[in-house]
Chimera marker file (.cmm) of the C-alpha trace (Angstrom):
<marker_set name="trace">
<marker id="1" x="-26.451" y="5.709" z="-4.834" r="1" g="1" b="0" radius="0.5"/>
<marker id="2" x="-25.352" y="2.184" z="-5.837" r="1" g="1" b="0" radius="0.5"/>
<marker id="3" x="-24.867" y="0.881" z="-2.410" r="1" g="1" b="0" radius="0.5"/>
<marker id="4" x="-26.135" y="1.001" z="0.752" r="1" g="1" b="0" radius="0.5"/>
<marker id="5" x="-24.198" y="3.037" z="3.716" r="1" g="1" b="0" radius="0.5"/>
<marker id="6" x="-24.175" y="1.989" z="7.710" r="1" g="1" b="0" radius="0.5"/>
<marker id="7" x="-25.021" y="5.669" z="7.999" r="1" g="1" b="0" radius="0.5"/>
<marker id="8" x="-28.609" y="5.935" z="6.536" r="1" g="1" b="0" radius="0.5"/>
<marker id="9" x="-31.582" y="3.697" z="7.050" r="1" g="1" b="0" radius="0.5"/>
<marker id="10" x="-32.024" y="1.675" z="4.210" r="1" g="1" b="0" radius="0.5"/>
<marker id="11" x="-36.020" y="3.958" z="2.893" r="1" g="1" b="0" radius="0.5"/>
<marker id="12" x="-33.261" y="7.023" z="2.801" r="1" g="1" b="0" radius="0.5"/>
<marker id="13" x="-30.755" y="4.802" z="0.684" r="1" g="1" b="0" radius="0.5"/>
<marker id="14" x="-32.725" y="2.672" z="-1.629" r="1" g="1" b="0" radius="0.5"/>
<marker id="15" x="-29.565" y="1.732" z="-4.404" r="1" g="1" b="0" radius="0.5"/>
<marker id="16" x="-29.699" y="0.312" z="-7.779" r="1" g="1" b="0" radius="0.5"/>
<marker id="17" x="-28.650" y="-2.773" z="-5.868" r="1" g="1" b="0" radius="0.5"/>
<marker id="18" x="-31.314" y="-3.052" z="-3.212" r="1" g="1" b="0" radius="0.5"/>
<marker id="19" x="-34.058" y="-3.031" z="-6.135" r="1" g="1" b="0" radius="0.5"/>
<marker id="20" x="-33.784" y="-5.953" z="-7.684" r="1" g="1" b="0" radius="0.5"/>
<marker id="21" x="-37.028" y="-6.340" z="-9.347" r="1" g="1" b="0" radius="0.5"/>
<marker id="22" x="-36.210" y="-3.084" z="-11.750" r="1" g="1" b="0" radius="0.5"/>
<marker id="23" x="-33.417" y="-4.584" z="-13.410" r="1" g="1" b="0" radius="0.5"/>
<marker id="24" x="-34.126" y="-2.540" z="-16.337" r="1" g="1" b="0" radius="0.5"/>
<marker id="25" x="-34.503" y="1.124" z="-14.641" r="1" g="1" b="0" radius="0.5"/>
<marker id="26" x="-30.311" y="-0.384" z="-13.096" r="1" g="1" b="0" radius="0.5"/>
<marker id="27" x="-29.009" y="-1.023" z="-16.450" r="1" g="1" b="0" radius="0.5"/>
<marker id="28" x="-30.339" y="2.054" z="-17.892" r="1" g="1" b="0" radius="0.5"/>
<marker id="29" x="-28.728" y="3.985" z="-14.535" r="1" g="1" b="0" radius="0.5"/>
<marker id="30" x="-25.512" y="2.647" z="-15.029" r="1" g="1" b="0" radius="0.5"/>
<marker id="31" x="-25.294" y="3.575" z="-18.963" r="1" g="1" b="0" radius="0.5"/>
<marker id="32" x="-25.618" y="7.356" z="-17.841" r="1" g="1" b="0" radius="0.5"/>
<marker id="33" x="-22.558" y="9.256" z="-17.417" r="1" g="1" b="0" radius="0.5"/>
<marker id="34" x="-23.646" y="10.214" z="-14.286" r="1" g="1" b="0" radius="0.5"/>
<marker id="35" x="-24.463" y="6.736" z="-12.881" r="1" g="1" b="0" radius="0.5"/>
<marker id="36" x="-21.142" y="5.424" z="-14.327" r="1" g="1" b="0" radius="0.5"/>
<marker id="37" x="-19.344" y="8.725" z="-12.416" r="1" g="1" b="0" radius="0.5"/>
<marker id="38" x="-20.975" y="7.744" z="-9.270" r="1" g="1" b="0" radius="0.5"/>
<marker id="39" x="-20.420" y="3.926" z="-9.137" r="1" g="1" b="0" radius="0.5"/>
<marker id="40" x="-16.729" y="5.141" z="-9.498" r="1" g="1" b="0" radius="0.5"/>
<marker id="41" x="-16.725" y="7.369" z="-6.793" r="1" g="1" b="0" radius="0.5"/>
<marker id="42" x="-18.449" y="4.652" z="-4.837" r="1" g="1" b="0" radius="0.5"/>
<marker id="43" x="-15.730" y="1.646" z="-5.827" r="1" g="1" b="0" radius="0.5"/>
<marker id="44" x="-13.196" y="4.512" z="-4.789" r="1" g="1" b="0" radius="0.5"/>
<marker id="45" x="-14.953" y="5.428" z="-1.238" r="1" g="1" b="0" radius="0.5"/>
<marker id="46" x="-15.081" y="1.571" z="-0.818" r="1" g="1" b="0" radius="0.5"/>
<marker id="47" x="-11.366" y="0.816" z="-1.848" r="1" g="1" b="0" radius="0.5"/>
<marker id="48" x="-10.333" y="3.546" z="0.764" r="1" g="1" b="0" radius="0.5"/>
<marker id="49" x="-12.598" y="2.284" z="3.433" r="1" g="1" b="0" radius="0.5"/>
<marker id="50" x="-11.389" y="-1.080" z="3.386" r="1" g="1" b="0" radius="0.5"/>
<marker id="51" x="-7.624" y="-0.002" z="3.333" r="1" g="1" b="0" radius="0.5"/>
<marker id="52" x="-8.535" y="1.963" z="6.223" r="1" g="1" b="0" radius="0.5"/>
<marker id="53" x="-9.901" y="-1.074" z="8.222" r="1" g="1" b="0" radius="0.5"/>
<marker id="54" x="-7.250" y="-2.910" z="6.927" r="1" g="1" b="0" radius="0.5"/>
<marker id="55" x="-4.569" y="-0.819" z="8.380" r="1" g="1" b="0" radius="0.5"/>
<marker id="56" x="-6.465" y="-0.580" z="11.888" r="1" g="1" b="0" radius="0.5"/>
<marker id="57" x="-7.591" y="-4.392" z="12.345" r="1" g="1" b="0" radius="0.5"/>
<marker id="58" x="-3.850" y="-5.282" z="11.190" r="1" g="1" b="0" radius="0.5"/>
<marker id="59" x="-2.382" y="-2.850" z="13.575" r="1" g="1" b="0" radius="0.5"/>
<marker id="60" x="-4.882" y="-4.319" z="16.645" r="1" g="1" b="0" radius="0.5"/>
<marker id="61" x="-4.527" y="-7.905" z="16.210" r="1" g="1" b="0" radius="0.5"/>
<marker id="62" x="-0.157" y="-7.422" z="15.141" r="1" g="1" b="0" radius="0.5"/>
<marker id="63" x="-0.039" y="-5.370" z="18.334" r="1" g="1" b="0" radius="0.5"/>
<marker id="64" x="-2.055" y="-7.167" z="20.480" r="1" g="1" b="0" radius="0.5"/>
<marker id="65" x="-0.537" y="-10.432" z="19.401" r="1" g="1" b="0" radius="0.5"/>
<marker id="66" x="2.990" y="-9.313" z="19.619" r="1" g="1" b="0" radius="0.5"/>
<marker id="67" x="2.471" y="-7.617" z="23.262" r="1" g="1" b="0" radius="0.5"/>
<marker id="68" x="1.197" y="-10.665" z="24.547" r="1" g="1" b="0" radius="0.5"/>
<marker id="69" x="4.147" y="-12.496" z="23.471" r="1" g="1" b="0" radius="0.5"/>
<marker id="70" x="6.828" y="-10.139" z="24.976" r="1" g="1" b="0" radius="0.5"/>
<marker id="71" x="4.730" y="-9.655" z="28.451" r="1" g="1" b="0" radius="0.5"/>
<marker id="72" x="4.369" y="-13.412" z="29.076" r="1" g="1" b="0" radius="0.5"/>
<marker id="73" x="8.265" y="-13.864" z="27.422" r="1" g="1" b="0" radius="0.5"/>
<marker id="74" x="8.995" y="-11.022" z="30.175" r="1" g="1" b="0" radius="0.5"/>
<marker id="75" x="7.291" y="-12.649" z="32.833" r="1" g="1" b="0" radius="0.5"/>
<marker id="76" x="9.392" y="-15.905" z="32.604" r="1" g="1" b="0" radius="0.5"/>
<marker id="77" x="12.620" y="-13.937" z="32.429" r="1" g="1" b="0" radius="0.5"/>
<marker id="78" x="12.505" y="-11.712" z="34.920" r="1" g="1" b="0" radius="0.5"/>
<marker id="79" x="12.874" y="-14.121" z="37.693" r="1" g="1" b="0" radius="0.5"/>
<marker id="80" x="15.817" y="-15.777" z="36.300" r="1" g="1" b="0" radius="0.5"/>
<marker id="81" x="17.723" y="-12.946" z="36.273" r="1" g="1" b="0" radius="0.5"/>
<marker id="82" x="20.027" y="-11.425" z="38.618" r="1" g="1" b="0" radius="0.5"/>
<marker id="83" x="19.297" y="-7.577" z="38.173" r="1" g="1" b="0" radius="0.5"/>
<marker id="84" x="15.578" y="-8.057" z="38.943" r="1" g="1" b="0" radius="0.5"/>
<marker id="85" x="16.532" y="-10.049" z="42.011" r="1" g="1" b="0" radius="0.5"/>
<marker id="86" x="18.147" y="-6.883" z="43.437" r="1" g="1" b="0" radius="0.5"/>
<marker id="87" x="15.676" y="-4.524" z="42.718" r="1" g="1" b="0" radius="0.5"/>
<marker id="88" x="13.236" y="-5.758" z="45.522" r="1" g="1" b="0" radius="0.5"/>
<marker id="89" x="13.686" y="-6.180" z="49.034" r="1" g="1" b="0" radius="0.5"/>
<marker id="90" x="15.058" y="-9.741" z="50.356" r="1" g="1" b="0" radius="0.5"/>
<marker id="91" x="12.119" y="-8.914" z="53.452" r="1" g="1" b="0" radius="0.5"/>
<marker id="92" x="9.334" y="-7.350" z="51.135" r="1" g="1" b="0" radius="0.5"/>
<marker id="93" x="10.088" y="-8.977" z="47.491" r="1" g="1" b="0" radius="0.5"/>
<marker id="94" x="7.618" y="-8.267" z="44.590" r="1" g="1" b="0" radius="0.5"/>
<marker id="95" x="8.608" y="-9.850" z="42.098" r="1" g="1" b="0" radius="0.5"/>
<marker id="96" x="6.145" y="-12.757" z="41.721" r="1" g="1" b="0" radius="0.5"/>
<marker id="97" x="3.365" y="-9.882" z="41.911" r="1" g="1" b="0" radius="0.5"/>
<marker id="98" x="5.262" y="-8.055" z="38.985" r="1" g="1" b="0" radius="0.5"/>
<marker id="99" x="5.828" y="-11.652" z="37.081" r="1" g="1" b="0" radius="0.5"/>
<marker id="100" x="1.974" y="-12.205" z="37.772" r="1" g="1" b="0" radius="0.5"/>
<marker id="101" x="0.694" y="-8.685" z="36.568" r="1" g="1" b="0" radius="0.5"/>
<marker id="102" x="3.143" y="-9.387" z="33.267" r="1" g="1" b="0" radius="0.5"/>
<marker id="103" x="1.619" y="-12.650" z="32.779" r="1" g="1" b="0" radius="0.5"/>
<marker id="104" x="-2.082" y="-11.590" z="33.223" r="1" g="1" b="0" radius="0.5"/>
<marker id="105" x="-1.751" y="-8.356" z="31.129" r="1" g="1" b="0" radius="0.5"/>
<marker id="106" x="0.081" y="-10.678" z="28.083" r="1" g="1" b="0" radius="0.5"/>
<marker id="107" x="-3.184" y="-13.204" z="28.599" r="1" g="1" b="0" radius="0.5"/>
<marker id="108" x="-5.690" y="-10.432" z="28.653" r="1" g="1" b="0" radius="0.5"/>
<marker id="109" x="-4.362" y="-8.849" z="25.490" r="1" g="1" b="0" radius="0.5"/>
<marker id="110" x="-4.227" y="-12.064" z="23.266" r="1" g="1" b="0" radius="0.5"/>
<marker id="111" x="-7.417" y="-12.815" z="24.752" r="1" g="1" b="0" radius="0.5"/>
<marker id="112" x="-9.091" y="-9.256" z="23.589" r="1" g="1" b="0" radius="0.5"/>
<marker id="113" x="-7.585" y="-9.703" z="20.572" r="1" g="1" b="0" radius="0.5"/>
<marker id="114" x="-9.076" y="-13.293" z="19.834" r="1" g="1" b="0" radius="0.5"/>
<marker id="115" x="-12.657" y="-12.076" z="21.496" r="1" g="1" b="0" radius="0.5"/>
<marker id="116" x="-11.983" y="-9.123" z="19.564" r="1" g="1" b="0" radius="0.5"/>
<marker id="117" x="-11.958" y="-11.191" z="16.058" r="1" g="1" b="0" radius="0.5"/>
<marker id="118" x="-9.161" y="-9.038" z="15.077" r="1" g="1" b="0" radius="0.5"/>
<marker id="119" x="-7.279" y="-11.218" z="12.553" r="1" g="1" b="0" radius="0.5"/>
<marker id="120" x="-11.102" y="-11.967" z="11.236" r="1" g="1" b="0" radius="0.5"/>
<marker id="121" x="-11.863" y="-8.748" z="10.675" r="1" g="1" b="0" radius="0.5"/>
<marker id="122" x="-8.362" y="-7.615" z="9.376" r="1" g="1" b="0" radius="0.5"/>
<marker id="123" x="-8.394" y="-10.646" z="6.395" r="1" g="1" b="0" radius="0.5"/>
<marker id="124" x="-11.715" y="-9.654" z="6.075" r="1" g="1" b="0" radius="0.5"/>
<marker id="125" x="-10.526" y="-6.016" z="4.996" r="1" g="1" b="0" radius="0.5"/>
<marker id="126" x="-7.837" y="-7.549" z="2.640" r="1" g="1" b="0" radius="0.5"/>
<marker id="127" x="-9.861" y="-9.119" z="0.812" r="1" g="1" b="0" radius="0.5"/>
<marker id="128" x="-12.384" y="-6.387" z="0.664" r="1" g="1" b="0" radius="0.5"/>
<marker id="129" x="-10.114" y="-4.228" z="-0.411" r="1" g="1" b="0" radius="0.5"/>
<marker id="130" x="-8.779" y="-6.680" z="-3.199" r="1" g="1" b="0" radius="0.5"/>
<marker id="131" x="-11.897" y="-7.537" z="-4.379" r="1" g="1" b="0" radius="0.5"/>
<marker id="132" x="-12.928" y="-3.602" z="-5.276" r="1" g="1" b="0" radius="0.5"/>
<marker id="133" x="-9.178" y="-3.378" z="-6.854" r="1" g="1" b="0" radius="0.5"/>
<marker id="134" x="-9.961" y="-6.229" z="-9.193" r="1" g="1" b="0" radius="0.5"/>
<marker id="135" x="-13.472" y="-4.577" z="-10.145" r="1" g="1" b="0" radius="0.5"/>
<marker id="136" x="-11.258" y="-1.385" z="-10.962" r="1" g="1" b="0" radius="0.5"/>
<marker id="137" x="-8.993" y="-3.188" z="-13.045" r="1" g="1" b="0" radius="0.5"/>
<marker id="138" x="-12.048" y="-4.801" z="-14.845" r="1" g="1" b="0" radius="0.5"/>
<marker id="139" x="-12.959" y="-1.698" z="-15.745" r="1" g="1" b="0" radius="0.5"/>
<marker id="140" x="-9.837" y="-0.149" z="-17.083" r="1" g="1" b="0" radius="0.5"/>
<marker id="141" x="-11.237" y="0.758" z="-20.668" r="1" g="1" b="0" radius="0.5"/>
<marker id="142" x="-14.414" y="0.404" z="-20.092" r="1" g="1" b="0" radius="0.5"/>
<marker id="143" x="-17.853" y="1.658" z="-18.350" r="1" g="1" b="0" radius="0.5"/>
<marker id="144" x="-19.411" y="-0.350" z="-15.571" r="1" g="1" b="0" radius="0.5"/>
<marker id="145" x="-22.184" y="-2.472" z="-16.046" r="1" g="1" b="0" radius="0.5"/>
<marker id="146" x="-25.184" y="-3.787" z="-14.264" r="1" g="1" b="0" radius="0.5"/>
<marker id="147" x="-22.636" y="-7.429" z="-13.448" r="1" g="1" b="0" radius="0.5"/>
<marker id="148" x="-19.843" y="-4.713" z="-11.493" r="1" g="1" b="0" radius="0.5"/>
<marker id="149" x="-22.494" y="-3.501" z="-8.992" r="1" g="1" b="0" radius="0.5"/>
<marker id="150" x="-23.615" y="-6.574" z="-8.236" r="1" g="1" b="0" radius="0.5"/>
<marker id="151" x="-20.199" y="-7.822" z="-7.799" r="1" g="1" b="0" radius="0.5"/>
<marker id="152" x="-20.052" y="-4.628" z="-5.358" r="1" g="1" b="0" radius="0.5"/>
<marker id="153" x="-23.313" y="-5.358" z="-3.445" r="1" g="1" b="0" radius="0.5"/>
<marker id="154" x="-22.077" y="-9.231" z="-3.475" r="1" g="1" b="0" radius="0.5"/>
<marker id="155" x="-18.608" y="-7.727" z="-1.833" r="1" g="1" b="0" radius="0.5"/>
<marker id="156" x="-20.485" y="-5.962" z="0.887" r="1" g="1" b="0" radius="0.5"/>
<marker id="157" x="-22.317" y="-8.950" z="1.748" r="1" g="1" b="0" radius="0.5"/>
<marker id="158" x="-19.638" y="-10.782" z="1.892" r="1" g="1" b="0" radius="0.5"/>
<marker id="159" x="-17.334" y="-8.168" z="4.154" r="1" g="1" b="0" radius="0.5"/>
<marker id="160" x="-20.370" y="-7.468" z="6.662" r="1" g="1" b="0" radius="0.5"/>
<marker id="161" x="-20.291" y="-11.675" z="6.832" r="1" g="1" b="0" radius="0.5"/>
<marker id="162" x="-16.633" y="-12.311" z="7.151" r="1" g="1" b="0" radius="0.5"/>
<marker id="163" x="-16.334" y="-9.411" z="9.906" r="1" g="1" b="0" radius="0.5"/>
<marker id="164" x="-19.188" y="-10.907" z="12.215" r="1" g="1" b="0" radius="0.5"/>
<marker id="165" x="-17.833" y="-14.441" z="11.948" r="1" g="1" b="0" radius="0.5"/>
<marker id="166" x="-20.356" y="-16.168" z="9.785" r="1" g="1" b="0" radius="0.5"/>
<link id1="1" id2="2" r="1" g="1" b="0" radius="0.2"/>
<link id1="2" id2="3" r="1" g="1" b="0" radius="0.2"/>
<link id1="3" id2="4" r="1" g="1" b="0" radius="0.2"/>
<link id1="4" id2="5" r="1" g="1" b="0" radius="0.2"/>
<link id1="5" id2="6" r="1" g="1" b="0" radius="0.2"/>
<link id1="6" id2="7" r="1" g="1" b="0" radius="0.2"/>
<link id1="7" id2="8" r="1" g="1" b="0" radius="0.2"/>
<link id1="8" id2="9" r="1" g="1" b="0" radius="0.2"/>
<link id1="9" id2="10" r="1" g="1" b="0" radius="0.2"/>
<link id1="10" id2="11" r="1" g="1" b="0" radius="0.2"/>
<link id1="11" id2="12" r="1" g="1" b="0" radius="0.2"/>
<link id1="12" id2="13" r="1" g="1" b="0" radius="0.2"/>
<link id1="13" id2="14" r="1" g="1" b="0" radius="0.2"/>
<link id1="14" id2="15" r="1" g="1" b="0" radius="0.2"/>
<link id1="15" id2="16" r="1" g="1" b="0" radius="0.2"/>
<link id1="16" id2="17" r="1" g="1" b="0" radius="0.2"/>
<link id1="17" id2="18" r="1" g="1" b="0" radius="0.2"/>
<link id1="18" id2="19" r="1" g="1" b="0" radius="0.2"/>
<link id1="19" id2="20" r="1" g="1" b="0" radius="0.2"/>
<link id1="20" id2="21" r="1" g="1" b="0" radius="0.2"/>
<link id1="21" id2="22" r="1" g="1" b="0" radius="0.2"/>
<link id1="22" id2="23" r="1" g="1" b="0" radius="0.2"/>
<link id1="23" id2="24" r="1" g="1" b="0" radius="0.2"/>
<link id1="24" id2="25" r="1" g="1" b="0" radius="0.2"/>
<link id1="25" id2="26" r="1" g="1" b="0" radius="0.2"/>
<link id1="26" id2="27" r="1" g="1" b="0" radius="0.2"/>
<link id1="27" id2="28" r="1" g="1" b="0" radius="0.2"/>
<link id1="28" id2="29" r="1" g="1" b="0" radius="0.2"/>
<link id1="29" id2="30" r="1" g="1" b="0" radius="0.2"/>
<link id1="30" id2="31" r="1" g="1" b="0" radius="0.2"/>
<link id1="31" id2="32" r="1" g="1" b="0" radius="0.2"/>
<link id1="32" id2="33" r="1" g="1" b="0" radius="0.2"/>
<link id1="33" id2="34" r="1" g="1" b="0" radius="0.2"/>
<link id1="34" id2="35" r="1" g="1" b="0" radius="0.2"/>
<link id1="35" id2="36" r="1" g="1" b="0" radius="0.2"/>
<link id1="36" id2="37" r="1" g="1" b="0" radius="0.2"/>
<link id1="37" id2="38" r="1" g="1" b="0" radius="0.2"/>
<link id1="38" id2="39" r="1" g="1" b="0" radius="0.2"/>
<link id1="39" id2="40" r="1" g="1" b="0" radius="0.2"/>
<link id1="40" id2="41" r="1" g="1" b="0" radius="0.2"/>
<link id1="41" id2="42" r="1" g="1" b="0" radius="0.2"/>
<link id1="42" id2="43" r="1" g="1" b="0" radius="0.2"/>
<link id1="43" id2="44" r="1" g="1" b="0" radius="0.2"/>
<link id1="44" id2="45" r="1" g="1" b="0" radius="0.2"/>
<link id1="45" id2="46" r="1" g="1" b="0" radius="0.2"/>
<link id1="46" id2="47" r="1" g="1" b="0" radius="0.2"/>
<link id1="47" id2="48" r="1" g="1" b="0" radius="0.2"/>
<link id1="48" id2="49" r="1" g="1" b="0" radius="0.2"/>
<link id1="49" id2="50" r="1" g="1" b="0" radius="0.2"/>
<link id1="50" id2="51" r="1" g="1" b="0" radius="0.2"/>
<link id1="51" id2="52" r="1" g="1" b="0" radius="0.2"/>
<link id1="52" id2="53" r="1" g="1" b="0" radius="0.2"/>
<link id1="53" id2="54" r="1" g="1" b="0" radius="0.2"/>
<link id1="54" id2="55" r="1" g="1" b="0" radius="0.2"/>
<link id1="55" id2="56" r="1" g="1" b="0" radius="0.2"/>
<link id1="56" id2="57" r="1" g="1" b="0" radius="0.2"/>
<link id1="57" id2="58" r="1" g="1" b="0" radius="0.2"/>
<link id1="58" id2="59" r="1" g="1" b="0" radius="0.2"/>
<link id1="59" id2="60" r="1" g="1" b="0" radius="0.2"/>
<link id1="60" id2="61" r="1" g="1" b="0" radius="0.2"/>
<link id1="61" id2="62" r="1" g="1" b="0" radius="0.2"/>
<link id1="62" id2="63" r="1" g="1" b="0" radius="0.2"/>
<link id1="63" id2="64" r="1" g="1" b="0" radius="0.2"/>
<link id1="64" id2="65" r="1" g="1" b="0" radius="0.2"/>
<link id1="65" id2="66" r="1" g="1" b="0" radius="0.2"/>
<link id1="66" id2="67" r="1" g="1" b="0" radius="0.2"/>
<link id1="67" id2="68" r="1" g="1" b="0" radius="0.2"/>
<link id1="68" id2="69" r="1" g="1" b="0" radius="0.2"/>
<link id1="69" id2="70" r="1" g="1" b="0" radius="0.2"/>
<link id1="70" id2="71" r="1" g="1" b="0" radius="0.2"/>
<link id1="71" id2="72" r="1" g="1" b="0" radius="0.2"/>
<link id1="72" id2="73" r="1" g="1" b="0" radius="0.2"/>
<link id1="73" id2="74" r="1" g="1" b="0" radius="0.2"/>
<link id1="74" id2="75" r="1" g="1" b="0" radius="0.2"/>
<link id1="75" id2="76" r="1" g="1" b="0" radius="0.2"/>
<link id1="76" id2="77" r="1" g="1" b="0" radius="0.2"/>
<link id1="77" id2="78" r="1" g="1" b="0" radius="0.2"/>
<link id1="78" id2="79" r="1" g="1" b="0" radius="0.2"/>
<link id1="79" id2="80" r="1" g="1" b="0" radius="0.2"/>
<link id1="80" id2="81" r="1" g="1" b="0" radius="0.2"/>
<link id1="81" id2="82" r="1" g="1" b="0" radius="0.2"/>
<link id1="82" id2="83" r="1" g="1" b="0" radius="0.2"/>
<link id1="83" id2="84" r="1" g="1" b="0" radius="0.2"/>
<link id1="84" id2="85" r="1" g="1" b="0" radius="0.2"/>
<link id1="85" id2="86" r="1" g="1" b="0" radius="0.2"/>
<link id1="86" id2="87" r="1" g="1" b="0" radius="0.2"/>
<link id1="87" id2="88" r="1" g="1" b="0" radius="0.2"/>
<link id1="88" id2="89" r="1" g="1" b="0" radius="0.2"/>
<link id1="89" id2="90" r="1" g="1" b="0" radius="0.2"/>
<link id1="90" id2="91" r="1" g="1" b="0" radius="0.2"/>
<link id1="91" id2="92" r="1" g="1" b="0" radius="0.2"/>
<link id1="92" id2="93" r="1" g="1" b="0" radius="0.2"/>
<link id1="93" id2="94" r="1" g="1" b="0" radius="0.2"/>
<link id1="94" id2="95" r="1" g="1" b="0" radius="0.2"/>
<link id1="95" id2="96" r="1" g="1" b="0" radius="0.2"/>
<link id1="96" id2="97" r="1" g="1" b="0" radius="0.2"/>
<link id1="97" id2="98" r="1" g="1" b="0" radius="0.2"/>
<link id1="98" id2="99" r="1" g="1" b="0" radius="0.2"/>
<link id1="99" id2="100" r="1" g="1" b="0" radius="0.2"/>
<link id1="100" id2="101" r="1" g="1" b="0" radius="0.2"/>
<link id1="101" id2="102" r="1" g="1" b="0" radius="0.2"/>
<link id1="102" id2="103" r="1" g="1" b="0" radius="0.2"/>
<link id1="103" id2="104" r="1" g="1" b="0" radius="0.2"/>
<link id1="104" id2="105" r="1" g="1" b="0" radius="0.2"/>
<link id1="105" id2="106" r="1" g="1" b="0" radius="0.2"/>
<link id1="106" id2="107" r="1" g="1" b="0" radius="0.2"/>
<link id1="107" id2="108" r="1" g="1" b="0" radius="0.2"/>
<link id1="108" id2="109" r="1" g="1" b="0" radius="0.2"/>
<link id1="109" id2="110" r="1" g="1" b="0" radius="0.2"/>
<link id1="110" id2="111" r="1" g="1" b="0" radius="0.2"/>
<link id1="111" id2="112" r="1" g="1" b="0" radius="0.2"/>
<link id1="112" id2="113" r="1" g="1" b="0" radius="0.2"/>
<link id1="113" id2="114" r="1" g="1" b="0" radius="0.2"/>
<link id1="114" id2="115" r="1" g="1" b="0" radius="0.2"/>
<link id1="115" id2="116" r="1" g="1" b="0" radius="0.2"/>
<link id1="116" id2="117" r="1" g="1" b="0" radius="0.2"/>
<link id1="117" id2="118" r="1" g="1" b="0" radius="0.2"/>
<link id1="118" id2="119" r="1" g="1" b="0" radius="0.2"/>
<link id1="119" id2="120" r="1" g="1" b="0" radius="0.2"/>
<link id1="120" id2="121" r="1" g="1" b="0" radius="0.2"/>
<link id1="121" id2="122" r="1" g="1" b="0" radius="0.2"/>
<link id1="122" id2="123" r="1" g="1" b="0" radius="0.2"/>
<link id1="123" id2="124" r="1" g="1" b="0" radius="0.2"/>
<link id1="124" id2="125" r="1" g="1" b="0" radius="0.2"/>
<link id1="125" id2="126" r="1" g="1" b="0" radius="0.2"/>
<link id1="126" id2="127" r="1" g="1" b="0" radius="0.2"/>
<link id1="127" id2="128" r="1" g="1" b="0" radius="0.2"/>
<link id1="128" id2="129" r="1" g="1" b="0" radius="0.2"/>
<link id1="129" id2="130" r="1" g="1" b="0" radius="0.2"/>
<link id1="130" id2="131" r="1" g="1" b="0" radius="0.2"/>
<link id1="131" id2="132" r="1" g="1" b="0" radius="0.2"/>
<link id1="132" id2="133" r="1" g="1" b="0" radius="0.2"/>
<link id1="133" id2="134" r="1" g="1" b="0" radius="0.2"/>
<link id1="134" id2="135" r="1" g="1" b="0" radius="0.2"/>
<link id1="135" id2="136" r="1" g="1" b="0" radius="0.2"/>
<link id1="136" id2="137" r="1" g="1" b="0" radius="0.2"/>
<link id1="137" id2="138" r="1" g="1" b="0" radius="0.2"/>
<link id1="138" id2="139" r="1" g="1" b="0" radius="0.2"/>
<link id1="139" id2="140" r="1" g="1" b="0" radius="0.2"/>
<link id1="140" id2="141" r="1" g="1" b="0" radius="0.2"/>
<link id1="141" id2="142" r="1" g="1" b="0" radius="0.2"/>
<link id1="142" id2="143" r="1" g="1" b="0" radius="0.2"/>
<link id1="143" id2="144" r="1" g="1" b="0" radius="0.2"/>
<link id1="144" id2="145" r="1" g="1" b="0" radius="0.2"/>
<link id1="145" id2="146" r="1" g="1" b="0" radius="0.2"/>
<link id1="146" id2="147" r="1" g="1" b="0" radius="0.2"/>
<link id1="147" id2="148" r="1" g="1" b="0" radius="0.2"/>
<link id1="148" id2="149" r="1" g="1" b="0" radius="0.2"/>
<link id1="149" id2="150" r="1" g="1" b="0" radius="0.2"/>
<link id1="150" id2="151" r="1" g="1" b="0" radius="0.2"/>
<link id1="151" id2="152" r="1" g="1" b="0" radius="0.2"/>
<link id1="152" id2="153" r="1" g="1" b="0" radius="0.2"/>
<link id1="153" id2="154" r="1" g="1" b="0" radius="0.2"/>
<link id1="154" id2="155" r="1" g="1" b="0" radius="0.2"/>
<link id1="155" id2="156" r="1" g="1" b="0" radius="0.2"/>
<link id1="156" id2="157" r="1" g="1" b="0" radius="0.2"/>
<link id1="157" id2="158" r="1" g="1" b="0" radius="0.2"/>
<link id1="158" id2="159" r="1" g="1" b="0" radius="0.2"/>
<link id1="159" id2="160" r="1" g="1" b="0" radius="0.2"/>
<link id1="160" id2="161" r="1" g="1" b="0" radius="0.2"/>
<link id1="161" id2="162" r="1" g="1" b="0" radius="0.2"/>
<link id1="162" id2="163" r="1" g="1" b="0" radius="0.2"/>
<link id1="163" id2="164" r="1" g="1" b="0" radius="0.2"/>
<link id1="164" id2="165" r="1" g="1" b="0" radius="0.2"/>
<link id1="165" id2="166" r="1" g="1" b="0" radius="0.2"/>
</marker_set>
């Protein structure tokens, strides 16, 4: 393999990348069809990955950021308006406990969603993403060399930094 997985400990997955020292033995794996067949499949698995997280972080921190907005919108409105006025009791009224569940669920959802690192880990997927597309661009007409899967190893770094905020 030419990069390491989350899945396997890293004695099951030594890569072409995580041996450093045998620079030779790397160039000579990548010049065989099958080494150039399986960095492809591995920019591909990487590509869709990343698109993947894209789509999910996007959708969390869009979601959560836009619910929070409309509950705490909602929770200033509804006292202002006539309708809701009716809907309680004049003896028994609610409506400052629904107003304050509104505003506390809008807080708590911006607030998991900034905890959460979502728009951090979303841009970090974007540019993941990117990154491999411009490697398979590179390579439109030509085989990969020893400089792509370190640009691959360097964009895995780089993704497992940007996610966890450092």
């Amino acid at each position: 393999m030419f990069a390491p997985t989350k899945t396997k400990s890293m004695t099951e997955n030594e890569s072409l990348i995580d041996k450093q020292e045998t620079s030779t033995e790397n160039l000579q794996r990548i010049q065989t069809d099958e080494g150039r067949i399986e960095f492809k499949k591995k920019l591909k698995q990487k590509k869709e990955a990343y698109g993947r997280g894209r789509k999910r972080w996007s959708f969390a921190f869009h979601a959560t950021l836009y619910l929070s907005a409309l509950l705490g919108a909602t929770a200033a409105l509804l006292p202002r308006l006539e309708y809701f006025k009716d809907l309680f009791d004049k003896e028994k009224s609610y409506s400052g406990d629904v107003v304050s569940l509104l505003a506390f669920a809008g807080s708590v959802a911006i607030t998991i969603s900034t905890a959460g690192g979502f728009s951090r880990k979303w841009n970090a997927s974007r540019t993941s993403k990117g990154r491999v597309e411009q490697i398979e661009i590179e390579l439109i007409g030509r085989n990969p060399t020893l400089e792509d899967v370190k640009k691959l190893a360097q964009i895995e770094v780089d993704h497992d930094r940007a996610v966890l905020g450092g």
